[in-house]
RODO-2510 file (C-alpha; in nm, 4 decimals, decimal comma):
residues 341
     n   res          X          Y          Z
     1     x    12,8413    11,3289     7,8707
     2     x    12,7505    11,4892     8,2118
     3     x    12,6971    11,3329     8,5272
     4     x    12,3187    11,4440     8,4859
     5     x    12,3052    11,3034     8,1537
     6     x    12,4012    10,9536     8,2330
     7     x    12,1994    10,9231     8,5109
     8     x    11,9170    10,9809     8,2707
     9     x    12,0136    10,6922     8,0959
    10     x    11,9540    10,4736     8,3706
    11     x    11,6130    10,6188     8,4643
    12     x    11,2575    10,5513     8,3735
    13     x    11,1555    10,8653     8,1894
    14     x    10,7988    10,9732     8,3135
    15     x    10,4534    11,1504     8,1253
    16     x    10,2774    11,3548     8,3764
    17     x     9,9067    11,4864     8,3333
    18     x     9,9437    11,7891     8,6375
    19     x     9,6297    11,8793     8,6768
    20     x     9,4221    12,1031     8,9103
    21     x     9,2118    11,8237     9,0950
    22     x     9,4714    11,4992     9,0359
    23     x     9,7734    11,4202     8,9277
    24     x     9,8792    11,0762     8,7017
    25     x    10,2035    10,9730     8,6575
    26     x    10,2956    10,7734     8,3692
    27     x    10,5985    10,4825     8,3366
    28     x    10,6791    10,3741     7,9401
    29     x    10,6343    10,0395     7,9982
    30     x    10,4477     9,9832     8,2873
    31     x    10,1375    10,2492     8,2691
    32     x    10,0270    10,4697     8,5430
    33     x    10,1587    10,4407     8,8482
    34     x    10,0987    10,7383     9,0366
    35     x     9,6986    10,8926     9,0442
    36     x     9,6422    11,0701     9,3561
    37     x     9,4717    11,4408     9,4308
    38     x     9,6661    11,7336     9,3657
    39     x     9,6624    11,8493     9,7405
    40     x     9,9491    11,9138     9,9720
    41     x     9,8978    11,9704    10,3727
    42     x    10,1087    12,2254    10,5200
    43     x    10,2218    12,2804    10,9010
    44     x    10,1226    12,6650    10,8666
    45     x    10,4366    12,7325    11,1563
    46     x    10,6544    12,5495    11,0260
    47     x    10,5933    12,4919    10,6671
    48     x    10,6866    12,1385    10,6884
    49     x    10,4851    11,9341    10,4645
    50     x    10,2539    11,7151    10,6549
    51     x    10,0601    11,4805    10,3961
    52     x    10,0739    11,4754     9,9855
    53     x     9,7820    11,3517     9,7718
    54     x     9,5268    11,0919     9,8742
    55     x     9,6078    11,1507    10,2693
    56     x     9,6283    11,5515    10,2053
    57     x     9,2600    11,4871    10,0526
    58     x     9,1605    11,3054    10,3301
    59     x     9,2551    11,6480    10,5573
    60     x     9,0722    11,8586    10,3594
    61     x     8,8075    12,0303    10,5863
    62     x     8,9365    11,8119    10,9057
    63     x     9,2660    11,9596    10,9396
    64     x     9,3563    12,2008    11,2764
    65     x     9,4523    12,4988    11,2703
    66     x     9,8011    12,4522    11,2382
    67     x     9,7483    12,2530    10,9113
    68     x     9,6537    12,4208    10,5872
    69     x     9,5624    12,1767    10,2670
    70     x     9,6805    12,3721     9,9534
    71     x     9,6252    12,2682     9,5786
    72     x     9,9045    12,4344     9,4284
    73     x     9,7296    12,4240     9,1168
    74     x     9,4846    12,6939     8,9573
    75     x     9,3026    12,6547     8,6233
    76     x     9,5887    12,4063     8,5293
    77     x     9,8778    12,6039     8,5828
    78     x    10,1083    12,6785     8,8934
    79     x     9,9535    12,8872     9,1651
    80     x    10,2286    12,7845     9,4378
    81     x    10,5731    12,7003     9,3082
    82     x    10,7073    12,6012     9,5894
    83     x    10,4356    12,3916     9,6925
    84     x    10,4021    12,2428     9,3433
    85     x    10,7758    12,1758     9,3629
    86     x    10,7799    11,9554     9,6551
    87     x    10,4479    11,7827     9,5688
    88     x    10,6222    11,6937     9,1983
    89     x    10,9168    11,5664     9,3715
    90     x    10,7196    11,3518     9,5710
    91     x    10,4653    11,1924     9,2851
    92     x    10,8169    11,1426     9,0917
    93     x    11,0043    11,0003     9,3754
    94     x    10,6966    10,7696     9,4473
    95     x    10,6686    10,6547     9,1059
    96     x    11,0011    10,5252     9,1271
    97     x    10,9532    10,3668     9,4547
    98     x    11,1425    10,6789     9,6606
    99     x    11,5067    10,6473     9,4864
   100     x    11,6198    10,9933     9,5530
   101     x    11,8995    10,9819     9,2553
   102     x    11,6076    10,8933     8,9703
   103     x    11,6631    11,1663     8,7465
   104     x    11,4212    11,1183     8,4680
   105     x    11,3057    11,2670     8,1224
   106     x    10,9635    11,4476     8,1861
   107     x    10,6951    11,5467     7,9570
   108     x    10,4023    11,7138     8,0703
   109     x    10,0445    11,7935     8,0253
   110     x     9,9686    12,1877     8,0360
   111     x     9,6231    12,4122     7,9186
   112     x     9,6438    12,5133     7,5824
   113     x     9,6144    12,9074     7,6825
   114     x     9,8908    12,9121     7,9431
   115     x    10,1323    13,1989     7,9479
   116     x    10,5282    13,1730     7,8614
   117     x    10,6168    13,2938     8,2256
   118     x    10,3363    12,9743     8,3758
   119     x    10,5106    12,7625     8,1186
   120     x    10,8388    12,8229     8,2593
   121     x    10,7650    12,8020     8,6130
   122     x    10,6091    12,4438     8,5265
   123     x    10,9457    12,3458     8,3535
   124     x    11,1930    12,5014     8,6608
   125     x    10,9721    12,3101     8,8950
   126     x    11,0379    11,9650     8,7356
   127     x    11,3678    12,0536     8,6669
   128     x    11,4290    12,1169     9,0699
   129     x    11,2066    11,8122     9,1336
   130     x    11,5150    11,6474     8,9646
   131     x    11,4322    11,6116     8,6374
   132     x    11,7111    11,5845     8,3414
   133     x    11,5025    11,7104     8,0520
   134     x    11,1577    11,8606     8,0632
   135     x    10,8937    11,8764     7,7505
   136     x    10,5099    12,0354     7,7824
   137     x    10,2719    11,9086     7,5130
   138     x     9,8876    12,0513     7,5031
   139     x     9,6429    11,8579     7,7278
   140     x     9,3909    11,9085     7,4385
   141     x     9,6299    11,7371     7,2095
   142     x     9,7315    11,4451     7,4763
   143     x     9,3752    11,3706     7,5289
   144     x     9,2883    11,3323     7,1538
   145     x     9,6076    11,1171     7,1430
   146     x     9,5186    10,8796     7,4776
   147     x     9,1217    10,8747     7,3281
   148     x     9,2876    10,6907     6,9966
   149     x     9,1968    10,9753     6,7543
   150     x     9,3963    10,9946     6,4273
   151     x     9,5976    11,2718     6,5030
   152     x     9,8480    11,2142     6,2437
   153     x     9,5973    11,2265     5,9227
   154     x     9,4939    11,4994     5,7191
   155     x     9,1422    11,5111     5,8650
   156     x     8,9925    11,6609     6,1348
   157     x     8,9629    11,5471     6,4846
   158     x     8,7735    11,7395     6,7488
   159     x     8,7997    11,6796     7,1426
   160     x     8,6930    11,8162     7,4636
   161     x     8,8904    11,7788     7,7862
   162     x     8,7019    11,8757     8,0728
   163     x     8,9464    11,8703     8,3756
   164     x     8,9651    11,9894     8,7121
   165     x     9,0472    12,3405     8,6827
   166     x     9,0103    12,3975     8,2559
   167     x     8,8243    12,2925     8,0131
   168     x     9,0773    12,2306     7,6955
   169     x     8,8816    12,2040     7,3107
   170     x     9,1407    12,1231     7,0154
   171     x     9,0532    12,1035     6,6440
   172     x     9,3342    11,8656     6,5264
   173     x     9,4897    11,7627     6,1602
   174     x     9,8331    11,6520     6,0781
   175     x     9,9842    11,6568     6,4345
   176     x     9,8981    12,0265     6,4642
   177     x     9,6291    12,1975     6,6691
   178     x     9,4131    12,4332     6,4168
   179     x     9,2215    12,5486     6,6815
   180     x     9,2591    12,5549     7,0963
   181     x     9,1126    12,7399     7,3445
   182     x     9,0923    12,6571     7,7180
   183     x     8,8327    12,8343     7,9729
   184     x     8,8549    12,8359     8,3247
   185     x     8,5083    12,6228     8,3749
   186     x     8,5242    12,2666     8,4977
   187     x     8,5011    12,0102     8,7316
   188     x     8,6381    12,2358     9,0380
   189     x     8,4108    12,5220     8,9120
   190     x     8,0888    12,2636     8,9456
   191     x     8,1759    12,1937     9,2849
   192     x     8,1794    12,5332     9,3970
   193     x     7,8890    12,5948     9,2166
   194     x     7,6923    12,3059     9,4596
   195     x     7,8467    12,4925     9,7511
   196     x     7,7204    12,8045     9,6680
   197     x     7,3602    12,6732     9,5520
   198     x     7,3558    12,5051     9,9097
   199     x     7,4089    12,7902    10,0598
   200     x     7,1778    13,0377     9,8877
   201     x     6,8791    12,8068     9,8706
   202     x     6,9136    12,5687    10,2115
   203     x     7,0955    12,7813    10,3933
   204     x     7,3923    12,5392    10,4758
   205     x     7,7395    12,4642    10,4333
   206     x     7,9378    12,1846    10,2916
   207     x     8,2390    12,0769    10,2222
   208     x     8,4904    11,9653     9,8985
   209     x     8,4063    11,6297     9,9632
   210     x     8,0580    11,7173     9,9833
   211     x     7,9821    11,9108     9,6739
   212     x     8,2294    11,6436     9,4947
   213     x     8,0453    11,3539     9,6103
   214     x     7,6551    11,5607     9,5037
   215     x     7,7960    11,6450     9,1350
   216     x     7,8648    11,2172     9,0603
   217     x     7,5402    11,1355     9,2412
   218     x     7,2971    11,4389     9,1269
   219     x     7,4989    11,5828     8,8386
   220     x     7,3783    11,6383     8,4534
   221     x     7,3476    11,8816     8,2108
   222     x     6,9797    11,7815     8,0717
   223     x     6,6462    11,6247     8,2220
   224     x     6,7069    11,2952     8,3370
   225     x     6,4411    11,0259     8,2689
   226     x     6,4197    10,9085     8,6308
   227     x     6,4621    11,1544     8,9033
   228     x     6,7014    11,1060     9,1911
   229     x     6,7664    11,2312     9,4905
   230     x     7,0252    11,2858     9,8584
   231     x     7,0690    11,3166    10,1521
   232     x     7,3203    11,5429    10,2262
   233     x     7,4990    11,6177    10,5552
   234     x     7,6615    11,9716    10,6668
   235     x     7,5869    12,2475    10,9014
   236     x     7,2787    12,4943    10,9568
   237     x     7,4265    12,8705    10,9254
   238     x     7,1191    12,9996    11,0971
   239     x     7,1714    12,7661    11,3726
   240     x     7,4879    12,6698    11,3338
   241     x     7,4266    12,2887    11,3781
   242     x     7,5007    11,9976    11,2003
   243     x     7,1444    11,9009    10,9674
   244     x     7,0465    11,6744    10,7452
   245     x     6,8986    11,7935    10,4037
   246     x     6,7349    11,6023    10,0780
   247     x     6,7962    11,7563     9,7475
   248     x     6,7137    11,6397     9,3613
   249     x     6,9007    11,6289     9,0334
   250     x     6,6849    11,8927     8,9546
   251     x     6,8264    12,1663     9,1704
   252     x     7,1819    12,0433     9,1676
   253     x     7,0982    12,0827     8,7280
   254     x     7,0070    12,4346     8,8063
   255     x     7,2987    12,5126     9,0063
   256     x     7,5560    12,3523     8,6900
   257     x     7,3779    12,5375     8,4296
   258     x     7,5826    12,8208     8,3792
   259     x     7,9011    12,6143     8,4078
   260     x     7,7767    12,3838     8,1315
   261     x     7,6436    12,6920     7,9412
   262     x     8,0271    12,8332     7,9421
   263     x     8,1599    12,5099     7,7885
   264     x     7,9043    12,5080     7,5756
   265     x     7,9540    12,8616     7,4383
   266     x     8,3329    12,7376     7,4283
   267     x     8,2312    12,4582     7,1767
   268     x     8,0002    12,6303     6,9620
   269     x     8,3194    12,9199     6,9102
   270     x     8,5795    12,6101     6,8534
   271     x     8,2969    12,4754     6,5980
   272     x     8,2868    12,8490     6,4110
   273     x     8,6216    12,9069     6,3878
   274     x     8,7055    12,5850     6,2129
   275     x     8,7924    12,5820     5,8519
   276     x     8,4909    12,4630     5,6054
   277     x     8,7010    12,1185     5,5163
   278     x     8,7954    12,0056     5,9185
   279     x     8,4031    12,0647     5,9316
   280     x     8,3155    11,8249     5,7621
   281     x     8,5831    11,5464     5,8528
   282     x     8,4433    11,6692     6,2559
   283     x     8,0614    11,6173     6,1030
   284     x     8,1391    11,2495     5,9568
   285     x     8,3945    11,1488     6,2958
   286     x     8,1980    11,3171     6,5935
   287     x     8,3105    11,4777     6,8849
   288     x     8,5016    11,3216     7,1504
   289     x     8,4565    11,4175     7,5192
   290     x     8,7364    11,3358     7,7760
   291     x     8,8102    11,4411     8,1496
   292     x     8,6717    11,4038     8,4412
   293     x     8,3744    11,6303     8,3399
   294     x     8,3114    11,3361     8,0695
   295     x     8,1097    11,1733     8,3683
   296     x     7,8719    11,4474     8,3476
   297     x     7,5170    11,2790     8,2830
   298     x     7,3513    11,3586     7,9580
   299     x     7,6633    11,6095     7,8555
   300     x     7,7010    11,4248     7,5377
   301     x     7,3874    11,4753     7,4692
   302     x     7,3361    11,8346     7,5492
   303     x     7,6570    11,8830     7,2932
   304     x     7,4741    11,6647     7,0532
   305     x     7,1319    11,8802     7,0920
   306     x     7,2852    12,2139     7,0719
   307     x     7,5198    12,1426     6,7632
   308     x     7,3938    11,8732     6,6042
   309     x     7,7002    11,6791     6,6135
   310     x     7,7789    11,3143     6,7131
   311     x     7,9509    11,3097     7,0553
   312     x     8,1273    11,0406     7,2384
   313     x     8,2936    10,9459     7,5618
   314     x     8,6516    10,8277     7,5527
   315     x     8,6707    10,5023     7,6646
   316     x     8,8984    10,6066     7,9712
   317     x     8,8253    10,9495     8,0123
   318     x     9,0255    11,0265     8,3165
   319     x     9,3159    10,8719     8,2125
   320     x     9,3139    10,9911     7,8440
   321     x     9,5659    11,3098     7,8733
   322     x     9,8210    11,0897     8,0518
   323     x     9,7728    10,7886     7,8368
   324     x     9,8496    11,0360     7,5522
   325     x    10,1290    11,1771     7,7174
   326     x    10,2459    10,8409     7,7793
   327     x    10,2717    10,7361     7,4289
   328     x    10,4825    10,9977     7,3717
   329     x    10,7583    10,8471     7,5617
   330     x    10,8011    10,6302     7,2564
   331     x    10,7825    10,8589     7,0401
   332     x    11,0239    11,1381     7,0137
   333     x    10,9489    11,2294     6,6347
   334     x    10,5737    11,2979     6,7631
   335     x    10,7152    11,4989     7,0299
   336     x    10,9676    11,7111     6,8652
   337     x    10,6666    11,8424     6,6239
   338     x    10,3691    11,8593     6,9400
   339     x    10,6153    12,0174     7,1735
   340     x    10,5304    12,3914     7,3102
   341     x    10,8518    12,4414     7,4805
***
């Protein structure tokens, strides 16, 4: 046995859910123990690393100009290796309370429609984040798995994980994913969406806070039955001033639309390209939604409207891809046939 190998034994092997917006870290065991942003501040001189996660966040759009706040992540995958490798090490180091010689199992989380050459830049990042194994698993499939669906039976099971950067549908029976697609249209893609609308119709500019904070307070994806509205804070590009402006849920609807018109079109094709029999187990059991998107007022029932399905929300959608991820951990059988390395 290696030197690298026993160490492993000694370690707390890990399930991490590496998203675009957060990261989760998972302990067998214990349960999550790391859930922070996935942002990384950067002296732009030096390219020391000034801040990782919640504090990075906290820099976004107040940093000078010698600091730069970068999400290595991109529609779920690696956009910065480098970046990505140093934030890993530090979400793994901190979930073992900053012993450098941890070297753990890993499995992680990944969009069902990432490339071989994405997938192994994930797996040589862990692996240099000190890692002794590394194993990547759908998110579509973890986040059936953390929601409690019966992904073991010979029926059909149907979820939708809206994340951060993707938006991951599965169409699962008999630990295997019949159908998976993942489209580049989620919670990130919302908030630039705000920004945008903002800009076009009030002429002003806010931040990734700002547009964050607008999409919990204002966003949904039908009518609500009470109307709502904010004040919103940012600067006048005409004047270039900081104003105060009030908008409504019905605007901030406007400005989703087409983002929840893209997952929509990506659930109607999941729904047509499932075979006749998972049809019907996915007609008796429902859809399940799970993410952050989840959140989304009145999504379930805009899915329900437009395909006349039953929808749900998990009961911890945020957590649901690591939770599945997590269970995992325990069991290796389950692994060795989900695996997609």
């Amino acid at each position: 046995m290696t030197a690298r190998s026993l160490l492993s034994l000694f370690s707390h092997d890990l399930a991490i859910d590496l998203g675009t917006a957060n990261t989760l870290v998972y302990i067998a065991d214990t349960g999550v123990v790391v859930n922070e942003p996935s942002i990384v501040a950067i002296k732009s001189q030096t390219s020391e690393v000034e801040a990782i996660g919640s504090e990075a966040k906290r820099m976004l759009g107040r940093t000078p100009g010698n600091i730069t706040a970068i999400r290595p992540m991109k529609d779920g995958v690696i956009a910065d290796f480098k970046i990505a490798e140093r934030m890993l090490t530090y979400f793994i180091n901190k979930a073992h309370n900053r012993r450098m010689m941890v070297h753990p199992r890993i499995i992680i989380g990944v969009p069902s429609q990432i490339t071989h050459v994405e997938r192994r830049a994930v797996v040589d990042s862990a692996m240099r984040a000190n890692a002794s194994e590394v194993h990547l698993v759908e998110q579509a499939m973890m986040a059936a798995i953390g929601a409690g669906l019966p992904v073991s039976k010979p029926s059909g099971s149907m979820v939708v994980d809206i994340g951060g950067g993707t938006t991951d549908i599965a169409v699962i029976s008999l630990s295997g994913i019949v159908y998976s697609h993942s489209v580049p249209t989620a919670g990130n893609a919302m908030d630039d969406a705000i920004t945008q609308h903002m800009k076009r119709k009030h002429n002003f500019m806010i931040g990734e806070h700002t547009a964050e904070r607008i999409k919990i307070a204002l966003g949904s994806a039908t009518k609500l039955d009470k109307p709502l509205t904010m004040e919103v804070k940012g600067r006048n590009l005409a004047q270039g001033v900081p104003r105060a402006v009030t908008i409504s849920d019905g605007e901030i609807r406007e400005a989703l639309a087409d983002c929840v018109d893209r997952i929509m079109i990506a659930i109607r094709d999941a729904l047509e390209n499932t075979p006749p029999e998972l049809s019907g187990d996915i007609c008796d059991a429902g859809i399940v939604v799970t993410g952050g998107g989840a959140y989304l007022r009145n999504l379930d029932q805009r899915i329900r409207d437009e395909t006349g399905v039953a929808v749900s929300i998990a009961e911890n959608p945020l957590q649901c891809v690591v939770l599945g991820t997590g269970r995992l951990l325990r069991d290796f059988d389950l692994l060795r046939r989900i695996s997609i390395d």
